[in-house]
C-alpha positions, 0 to 999 in steps of 0.5 A, spaced: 658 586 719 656 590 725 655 588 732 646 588 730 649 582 725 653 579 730 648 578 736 643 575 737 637 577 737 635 576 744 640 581 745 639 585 741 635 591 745 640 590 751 646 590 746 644 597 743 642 600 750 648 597 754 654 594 749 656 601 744 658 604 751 661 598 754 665 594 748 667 598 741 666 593 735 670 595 729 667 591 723 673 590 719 676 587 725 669 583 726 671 580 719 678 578 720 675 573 727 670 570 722 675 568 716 680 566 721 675 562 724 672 559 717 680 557 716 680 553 722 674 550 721 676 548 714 683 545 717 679 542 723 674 538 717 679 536 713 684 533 719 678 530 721 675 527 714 683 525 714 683 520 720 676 518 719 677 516 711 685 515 710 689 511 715 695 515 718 701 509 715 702 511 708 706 505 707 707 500 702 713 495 706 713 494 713 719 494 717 723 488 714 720 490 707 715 485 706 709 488 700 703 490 705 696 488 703 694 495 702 699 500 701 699 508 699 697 508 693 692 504 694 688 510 698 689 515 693 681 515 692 680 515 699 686 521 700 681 525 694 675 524 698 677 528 703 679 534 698 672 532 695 669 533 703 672 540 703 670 542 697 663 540 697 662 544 704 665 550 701 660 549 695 654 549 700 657 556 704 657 559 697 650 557 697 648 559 703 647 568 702 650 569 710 656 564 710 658 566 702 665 570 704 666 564 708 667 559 703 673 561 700 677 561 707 674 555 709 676 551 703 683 555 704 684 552 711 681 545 709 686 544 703 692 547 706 690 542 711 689 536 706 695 538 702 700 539 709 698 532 710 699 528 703 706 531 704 706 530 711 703 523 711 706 520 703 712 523 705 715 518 711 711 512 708 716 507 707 716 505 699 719 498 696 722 503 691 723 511 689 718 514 693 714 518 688 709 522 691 712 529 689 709 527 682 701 528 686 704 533 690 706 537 685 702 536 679 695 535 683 694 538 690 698 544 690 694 546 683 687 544 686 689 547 693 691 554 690 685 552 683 679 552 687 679 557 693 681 562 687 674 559 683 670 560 689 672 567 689 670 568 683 663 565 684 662 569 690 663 575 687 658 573 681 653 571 686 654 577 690 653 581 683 647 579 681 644 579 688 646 586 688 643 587 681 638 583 681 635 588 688 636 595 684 631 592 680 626 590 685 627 597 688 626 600 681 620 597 679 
């Protein structure tokens, strides 16, 4: 991705005659700014899917240990709707051709997100008896934090594959 991709089209013809003499854009450096922006965007949708869907207090007592309508676990549907926001929207980046790369650092930055808080937010809610978020922590966040990037990569490179196989076979033709 150079600075033809990176410009828009307006500027094109100016940046082509002025900017190549101005300014050196490397490709690779080009490519580390977009995935840390699409890791900050995925941090920035999920905290914001988190304060819109999931109350700050995980708490299950309040301050003299009476039980609380609602509690933690009771958010838990809510708590996996976030996680859902995130990766439907990665989902949507791997469908749309020009953002694919994108998506897996998107849904890095969006589920690291989600995950920090879970630990964060479950881990000082005060609890009637043991606090067990470590069991959701351990045996479903992490896995899914770490399971879907992963996945996505994979199917990035399948797309990109066929796209690539499917063109050779225009061009044959």
């Amino acid at each position: 991705m150079g600075l033809q991709a990176a410009t828009p089209r307006h500027l094109r013809h100016f940046g082509a005659a002025v900017l190549p003499s101005v300014v050196k854009v490397d490709p690779g450096s080009m490519q580390k700014v977009n995935k840390l922006s699409a890791v900050l965007v995925g941090a920035v949708g999920s905290l914001g899917a988190w304060l819109l869907l999931v109350p700050w207090d995980l708490s299950e007592v309040d301050a003299d240990g009476r039980s609380l309508e609602q509690g933690g676990d009771d958010y838990g549907g809510m708590i996996a709707l976030v996680a859902g926001v995130v990766i439907a929207i990665a989902i949507g980046l791997l469908m749309a051709q020009q953002a694919r790369r994108l998506a897996v650092w998107f849904a890095v930055g969006g589920l690291v997100t989600w995950a920090t808080l879970f630990a964060w937010r479950a881990g000082v809610s005060e609890t009637s008896g043991a606090n067990m978020f470590m069991v959701p922590l351990l045996f479903a966040v992490i896995p899914l934090t770490v399971a879907v990037p992963l996945v996505l990569r994979r199917l990035t490179h399948r797309l990109e594959g066929e796209q690539a196989s499917g063109s050779n076979r225009r061009s044959i033709r």
